[in-house]
N, C-alpha and C positions, 0 to 999 in steps of 0.2 A: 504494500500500500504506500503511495506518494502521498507526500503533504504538500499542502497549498494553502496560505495564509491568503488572505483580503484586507488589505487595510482600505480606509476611509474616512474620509472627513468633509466636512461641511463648510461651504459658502454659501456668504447671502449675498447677492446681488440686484442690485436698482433694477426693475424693467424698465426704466430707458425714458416714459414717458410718465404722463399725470396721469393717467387712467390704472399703467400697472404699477402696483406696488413693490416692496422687496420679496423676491423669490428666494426660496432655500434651495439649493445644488448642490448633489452629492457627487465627490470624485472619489471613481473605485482603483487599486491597483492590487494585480493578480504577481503574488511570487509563486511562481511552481516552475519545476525544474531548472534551479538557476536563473530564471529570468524574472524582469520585472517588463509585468504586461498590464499595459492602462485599457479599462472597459469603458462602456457609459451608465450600464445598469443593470443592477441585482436581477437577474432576470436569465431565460435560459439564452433570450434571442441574442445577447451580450455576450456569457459566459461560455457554452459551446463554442462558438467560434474560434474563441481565443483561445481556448482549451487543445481542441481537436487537430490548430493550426501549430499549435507548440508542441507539438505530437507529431509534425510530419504530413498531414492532411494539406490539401491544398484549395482554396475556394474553387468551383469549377461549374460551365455550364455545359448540359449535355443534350442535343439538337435531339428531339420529339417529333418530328416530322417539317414540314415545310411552314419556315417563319417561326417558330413555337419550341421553346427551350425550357427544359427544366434545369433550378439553381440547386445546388449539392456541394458537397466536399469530397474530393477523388485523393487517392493513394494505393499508387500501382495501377491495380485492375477494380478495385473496389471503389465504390460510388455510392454513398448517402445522398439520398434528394432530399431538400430540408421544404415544408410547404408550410410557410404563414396563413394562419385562416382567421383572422380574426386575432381572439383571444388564445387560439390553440395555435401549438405547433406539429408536425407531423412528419415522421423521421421515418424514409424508407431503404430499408438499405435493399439494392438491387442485386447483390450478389449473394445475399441470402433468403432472401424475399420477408425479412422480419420487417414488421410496421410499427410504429409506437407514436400514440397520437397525445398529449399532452398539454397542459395547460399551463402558458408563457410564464407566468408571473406569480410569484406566493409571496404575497406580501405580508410581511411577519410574520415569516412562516419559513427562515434562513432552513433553518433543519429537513423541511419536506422538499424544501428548492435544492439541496447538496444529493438528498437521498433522489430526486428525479433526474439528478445530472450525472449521478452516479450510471441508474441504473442504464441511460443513453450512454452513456459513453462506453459502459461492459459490452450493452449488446449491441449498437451501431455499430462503433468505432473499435472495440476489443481495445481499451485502453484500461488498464487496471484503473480499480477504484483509488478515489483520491478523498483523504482524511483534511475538510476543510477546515478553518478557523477566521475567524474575523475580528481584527484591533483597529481600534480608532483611534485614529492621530489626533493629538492634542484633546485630549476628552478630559 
């Protein structure tokens, strides 16, 4: 099992005009494997990527017929199609025909969002499980 820390911390920033107020911004950074990898949010559509891409995966689009592409992540022969639906996400990996349809965001809910990214990334991607953690900068 790999560990992966998240640290985080918080900005407020002006919106800019009279109508918006100050906004709160969270900036995430991913240690795992040696690396420090900046995301935008707690979330799989963020986390995945960054994750799967520090593994070796490469983003990749794979031609469906004429004008019509599906978006994935390729390594070697193997291809994840990744399908935004809304609030869900939908992970198919084409070289085993395994599907996993899942839900983007767990908000307060760090613990069930680690174990669904866990459980993608075992059966997607065959990336061992990863032991996450999260420290706040300056807290």
């Amino acid at each position: 099992m790999s560990k992966a820390i998240i640290r985080y911390d918080h900005l407020y920033i002006d919106g800019g005009c009279n109508a918006c107020g100050v906004v709160r911004c969270e900036n995430y950074t991913l240690y795992y494997l040696n690396k420090e990898l900046g995301f935008g949010f707690l979330d799989l559509e963020s986390l995945i990527p960054t994750i799967v891409q520090a593994n070796g995966w490469r983003q990749s689009y794979e031609e469906v017929g004429i004008g019509d592409e599906m978006e994935g992540f390729k390594k070697s022969t193997d291809f994840v199609q990744v399908e935004l639906n809304g609030h869900r996400i939908t992970y198919t990996n084409h070289t085993t025909g395994q599907k996993i349809s899942v839900a983007n965001s767990y908000p307060q809910q760090s613990e069930k969002l680690f174990a669904t990214i866990n459980e993608i990334l075992s059966t997607m991607f065959n990336i061992e499980t990863i032991d996450f953690s999260m420290e706040e900068i300056d807290a």
